[in-house]
C-alpha positions, -999 to +999 in steps of 0.1 A: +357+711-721+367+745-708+385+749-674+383+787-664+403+792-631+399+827-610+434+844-610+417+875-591+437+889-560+417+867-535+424+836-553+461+843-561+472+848-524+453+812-522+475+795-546+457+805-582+487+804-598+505+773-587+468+757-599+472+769-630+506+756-636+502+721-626+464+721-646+488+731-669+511+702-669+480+675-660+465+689-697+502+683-712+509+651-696+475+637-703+480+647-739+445+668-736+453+695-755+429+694-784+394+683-756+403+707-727+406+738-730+424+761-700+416+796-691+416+821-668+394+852-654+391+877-625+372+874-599+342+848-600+318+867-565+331+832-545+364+848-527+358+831-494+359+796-512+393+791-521+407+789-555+372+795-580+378+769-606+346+763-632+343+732-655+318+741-684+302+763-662+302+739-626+317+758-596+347+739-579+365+751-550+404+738-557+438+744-539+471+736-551+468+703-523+437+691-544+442+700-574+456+668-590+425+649-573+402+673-592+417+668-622+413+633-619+373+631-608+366+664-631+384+662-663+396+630-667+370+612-657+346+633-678+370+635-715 
């Protein structure tokens, strides 16, 4: 599985980075290091949509308040 998150201006002043960190330690703590695969890119065209997060291509609109419920129904659920 490959989570790409947006780290483009936009999404950075929305909270890209603290996304990233605790997607981060959800991988780690969920010992998910070998299925999921996290990465990041520049802007994905969706700026006024919050944080552009893409699971193997789906579009999710995350912010650092619902990230950890993400994680849950999108990548745990789906390993």
């Amino acid at each position: 599985m490959k989570i790409t998150v947006c780290i483009g201006s936009s999404c950075h002043i929305k909270g890209s980075r603290q996304v990233v960190e605790e997607l981060q330690r959800l991988i780690k703590e969920n010992e998910l290091g070998e299925k999921v695969e996290l990465g990041g890119t520049f802007c994905m065209g969706k700026c006024q949509q919050g944080v552009c997060v893409t699971v193997d291509e789906a579009f999710y609109s995350v912010t650092p308040e619902t990230v950890t419920d993400f994680f849950k129904n999108e990548v745990l659920a789906k390993v």
